[in-house]
C-alpha positions, -999 to 999 in steps of 0.1 A, spaced: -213 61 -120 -190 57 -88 -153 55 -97 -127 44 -66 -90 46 -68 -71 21 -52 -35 30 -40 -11 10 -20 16 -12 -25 28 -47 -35 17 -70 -13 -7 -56 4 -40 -67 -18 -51 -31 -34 -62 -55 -65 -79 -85 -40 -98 -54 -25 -110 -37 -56 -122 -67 -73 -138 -77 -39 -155 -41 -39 -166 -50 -74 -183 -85 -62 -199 -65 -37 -216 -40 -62 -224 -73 -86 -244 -86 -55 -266 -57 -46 -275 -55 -83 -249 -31 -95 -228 -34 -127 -193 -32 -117 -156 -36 -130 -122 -38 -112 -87 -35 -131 -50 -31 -119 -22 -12 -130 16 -24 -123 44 0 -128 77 -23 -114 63 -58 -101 80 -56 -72 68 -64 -34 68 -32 -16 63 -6 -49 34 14 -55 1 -4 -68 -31 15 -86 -64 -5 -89 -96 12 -99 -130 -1 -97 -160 13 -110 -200 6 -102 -229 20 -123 -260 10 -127 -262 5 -163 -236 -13 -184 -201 -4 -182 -181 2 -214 -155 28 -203 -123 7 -197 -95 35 -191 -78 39 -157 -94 68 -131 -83 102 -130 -110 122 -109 -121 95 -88 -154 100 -64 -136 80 -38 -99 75 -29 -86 41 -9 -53 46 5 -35 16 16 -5 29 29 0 65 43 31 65 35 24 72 0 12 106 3 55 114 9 59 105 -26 33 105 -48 3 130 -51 -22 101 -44 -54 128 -41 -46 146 -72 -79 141 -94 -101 136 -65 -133 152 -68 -145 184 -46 -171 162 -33 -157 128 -33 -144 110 -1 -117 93 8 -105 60 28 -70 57 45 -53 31 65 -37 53 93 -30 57 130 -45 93 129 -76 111 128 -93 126 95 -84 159 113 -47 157 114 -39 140 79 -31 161 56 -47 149 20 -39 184 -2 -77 182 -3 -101 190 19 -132 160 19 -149 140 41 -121 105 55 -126 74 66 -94 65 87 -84 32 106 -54 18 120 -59 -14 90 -26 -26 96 -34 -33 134 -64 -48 128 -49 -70 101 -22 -83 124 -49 -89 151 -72 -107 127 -54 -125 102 -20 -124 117 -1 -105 84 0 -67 78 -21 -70 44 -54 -43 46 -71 -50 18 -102 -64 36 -97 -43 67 -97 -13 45 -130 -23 26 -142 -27 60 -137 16 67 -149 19 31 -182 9 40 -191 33 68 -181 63 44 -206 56 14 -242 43 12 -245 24 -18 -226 -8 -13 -235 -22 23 -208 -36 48 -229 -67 44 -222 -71 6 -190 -67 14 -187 -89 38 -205 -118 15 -179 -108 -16 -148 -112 7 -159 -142 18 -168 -159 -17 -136 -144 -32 -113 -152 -4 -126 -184 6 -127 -194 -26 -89 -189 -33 -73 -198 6 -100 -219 19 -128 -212 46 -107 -201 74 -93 -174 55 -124 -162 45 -135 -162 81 -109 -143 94 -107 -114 67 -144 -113 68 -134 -105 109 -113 -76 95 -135 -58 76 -162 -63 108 -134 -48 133 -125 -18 110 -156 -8 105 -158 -5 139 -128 12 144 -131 38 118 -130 71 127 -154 96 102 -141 134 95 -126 159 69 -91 163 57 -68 187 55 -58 202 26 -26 224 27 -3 197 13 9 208 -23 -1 178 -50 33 176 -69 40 151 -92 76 129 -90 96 137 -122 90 111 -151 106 100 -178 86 97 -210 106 99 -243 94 102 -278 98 66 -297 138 78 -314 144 84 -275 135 46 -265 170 27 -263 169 -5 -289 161 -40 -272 166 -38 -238 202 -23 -238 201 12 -215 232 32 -205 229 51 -170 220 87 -184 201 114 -167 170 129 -183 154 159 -171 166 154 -135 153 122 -137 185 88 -133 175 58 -154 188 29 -161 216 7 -140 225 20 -104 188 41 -103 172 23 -76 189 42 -51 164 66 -50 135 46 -44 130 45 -6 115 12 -8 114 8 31 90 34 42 63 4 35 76 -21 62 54 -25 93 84 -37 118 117 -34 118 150 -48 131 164 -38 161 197 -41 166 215 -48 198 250 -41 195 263 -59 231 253 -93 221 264 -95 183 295 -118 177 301 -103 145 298 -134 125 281 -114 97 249 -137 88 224 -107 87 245 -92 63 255 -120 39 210 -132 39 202 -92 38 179 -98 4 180 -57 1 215 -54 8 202 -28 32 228 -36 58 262 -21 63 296 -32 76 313 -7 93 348 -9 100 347 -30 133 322 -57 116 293 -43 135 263 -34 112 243 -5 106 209 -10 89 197 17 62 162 21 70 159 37 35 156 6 23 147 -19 46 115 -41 43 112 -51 78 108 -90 60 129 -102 91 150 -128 75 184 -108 100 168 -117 129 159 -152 119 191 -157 112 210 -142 139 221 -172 163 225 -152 196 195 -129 188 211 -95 184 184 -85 167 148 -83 171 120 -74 153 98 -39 168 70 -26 153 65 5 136 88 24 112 128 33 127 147 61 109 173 58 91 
């Protein structure tokens, strides 16, 4: 049995790709499953999705803890969550990033499939979702389900759901990352340590859904919590802001969805990267185009 591990993060198709993986397996004769798990439904937080292809029935239905292959949507979640933990000695491992195999750093050492799939998404189909460019690396790391399977389940699934078009150009994506993708081993000195979780025994659960803002083993929950959620180390652009031409009439920050952008005392703005999506509504907004929108990640 192969078992994959999807992680990535809302909005950016981990579940599209694994059940398209699963299609895949289906057509070259495979028996195949694909399943997601949520934590907050939120655009931008972090997604699981697991697939699994055997050649005999399937009956195992619980999520994947020592997968033979990891899919890695978004580097960025290796800062917060040990992604690789589980992954097998001699499994593999696909990542959407800018770097070599050589210079990421996975905690394990294995044999990586990287791409740029955001570039290649924003060539192809014009939006920074990887899904089908990342299946596209996936296929040039493993033997058993070709890039031509592939290639036929992305089509079916996403033609099917956004027309023929779509499915042409996300069949274009997979085609150019598999191209693009660069084959080599990990690094492995990155120490695997799980974010602190809350998990109470059932007289700890708070009745209906009232919950006071308490602290629990280091851990905030409830009201005000959010804070430490860096929800913008996802985007794939972000604002610029260019202080000479702003008129201070304040727009950015009143359509600011986040809330990510500050007044300071003169009415000029200062953007907390933290938390900024990069979603672009501040510079859509702006009426004398003090802001534009740059690619790539700024710090806060």
């Amino acid at each position: 049995m192969y078992e994959i591990r999807f992680h990535g993060r809302g909005g950016q198709g981990a579940v599209m790709a694994a059940q398209a993986l699963a299609e895949a397996a289906v057509l070259e004769g495979y028996y195949a499953q694909a399943f997601p798990y949520f934590g907050a439904e939120r655009r931008g937080a972090p997604v699981r999705a697991f697939a699994r292809i055997d050649e005999t029935k399937i009956s195992l239905k619980s999520q994947i803890y020592e997968p033979d292959i990891l899919v890695i949507l978004d580097e960025s979640l290796l800062e917060i969550e040990p992604v690789a933990e589980g992954l097998k000695s001699e499994g593999s491992a696909v990542i959407n990033s800018e770097k070599k195999p050589e210079e990421i750093d996975l905690g394990v050492e294995v044999q990586c499939a990287a791409v740029d799939a955001t570039t290649v998404a924003l060539e192809t189909i014009k939006a920074p979702i990887v899904n089908t460019s990342i299946l596209g690396a996936f296929a040039k790391i493993q033997d058993f389900v070709p890039l031509e399977s592939i290639l036929n389940a992305i089509m079916n699934r996403f033609g099917e759901k956004l027309g023929h078009q779509a499915g042409v150009m996300n069949t274009s994506a997979a085609k150019l990352a598999y191209d693009r993708a660069v084959v080599g081993r990990t690094r492995g000195t990155r120490e695997l340590v799980r974010k602190k979780e809350w998990l109470p025994p059932w007289n700890e659960i708070p009745p209906g859904t009232a919950l006071a803002p308490v602290n629990v083993g280091g851990v905030d929950i409830g009201p005000g919590s959010a804070w430490q959620n860096f929800t913008g180390t996802w985007r794939t652009s972000s604002p610029r802001y260019i202080k000479e031409k702003c008129i201070r009439c304040l727009r950015c920050w009143f359509s600011c969805p986040e809330g990510c952008i500050e007044r300071q005392d003169d009415d000029y703005e200062k953007w907390d990267y933290r938390y900024c999506k990069g979603c672009g509504i501040c510079a859509e907004v702006c009426p004398v185009q003090a802001i534009e929108m740059v690619r790539g990640v700024m710090e806060w």
